[in-house]
N, C-alpha and C positions, 0 to 999 in steps of 0.2 A: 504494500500500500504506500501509495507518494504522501508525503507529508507538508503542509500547506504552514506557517509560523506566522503569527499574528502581532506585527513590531510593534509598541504601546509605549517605547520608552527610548529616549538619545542614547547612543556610543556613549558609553563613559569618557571624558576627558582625564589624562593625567595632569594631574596636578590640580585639579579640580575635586570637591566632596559634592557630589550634587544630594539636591535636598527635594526625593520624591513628594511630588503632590503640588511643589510650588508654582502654582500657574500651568498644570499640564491637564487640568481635569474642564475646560471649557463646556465639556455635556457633562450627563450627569455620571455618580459616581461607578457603576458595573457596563459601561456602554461596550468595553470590552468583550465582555461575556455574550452580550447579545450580538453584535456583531458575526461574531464565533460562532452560533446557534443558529443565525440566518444563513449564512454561508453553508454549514455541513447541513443542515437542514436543505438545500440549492443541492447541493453534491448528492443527497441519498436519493431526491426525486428525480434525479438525472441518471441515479447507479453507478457512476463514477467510482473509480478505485481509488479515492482521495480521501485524505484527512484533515480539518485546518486546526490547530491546538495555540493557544495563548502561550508566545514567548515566558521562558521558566527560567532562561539563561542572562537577563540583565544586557540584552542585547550582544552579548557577545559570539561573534561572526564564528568562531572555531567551535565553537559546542554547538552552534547551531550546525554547522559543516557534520560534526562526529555524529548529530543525533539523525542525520537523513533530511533536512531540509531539503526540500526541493522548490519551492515557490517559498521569497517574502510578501507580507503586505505589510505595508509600514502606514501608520495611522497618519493623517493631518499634522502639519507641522517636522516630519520628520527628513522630508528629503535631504536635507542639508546638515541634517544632525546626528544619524543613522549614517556609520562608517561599516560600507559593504561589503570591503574586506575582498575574500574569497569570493563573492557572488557575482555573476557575469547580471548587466544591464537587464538581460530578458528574463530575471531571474526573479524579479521586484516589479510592485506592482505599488505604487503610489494611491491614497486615496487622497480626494478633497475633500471637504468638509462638509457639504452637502453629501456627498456617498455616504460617509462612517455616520452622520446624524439621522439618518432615516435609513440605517441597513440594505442599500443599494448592493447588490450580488452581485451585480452586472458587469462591473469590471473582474473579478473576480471567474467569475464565468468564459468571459469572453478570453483569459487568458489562457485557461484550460483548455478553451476551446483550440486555440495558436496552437500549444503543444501539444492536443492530441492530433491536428491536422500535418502539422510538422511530421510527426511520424507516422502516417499514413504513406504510404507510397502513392 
């Protein structure tokens, strides 16, 4: 089963202590979870061999690498702050902030859709 990670949170910087929660909660406080729920909820009505699970790793690109990531989605606000490390461009899936606030699947979907056509012959 391919594993889908759900980024909610910036690259650590060194030399930085960042302070979770400070100005990163703009909706309300579990939109993560649901987020996560509409998606795999998207994936089972489609039957898809996918899984999407909330980032456990604090963003970090090597654990996510050892656990089987195959697709990021990185929430609002992260493009720039989210260091992708190991992950090649088609690998990341960016939302705005109108997707992640009313659980839009659609990007999501449509990237699946790329890579299951990709390997199609």
């Amino acid at each position: 089963m391919n594993k889908i990670h759900l980024i909610y949170m910036p690259s650590p910087l060194q030399g930085l202590i960042p302070v979770y929660g400070a100005g990163r909660k703009p909706f309300r406080q579990y939109q993560e979870d649901d987020y996560v729920d509409a998606v795999q909820a998207a994936i089972d009505k489609r039957g898809l061999d996918w899984e999407i699970l909330r980032d456990d790793t604090e963003s970090d690109t090597e654990k996510l690498r050892t656990q089987g990531a195959a697709l990021l989605v990185c929430l609002p606000g992260l493009r720039l702050r989210f260091h992708r490390g190991c992950f090649d461009k088609s690998q990341m899936i960016y939302l705005n902030t109108m997707e992640y606030a009313t659980n839009d699947v659609r990007p999501v979907m449509r990237k699946l859709r790329e890579l299951k056509d990709a390997e199609s012959p």
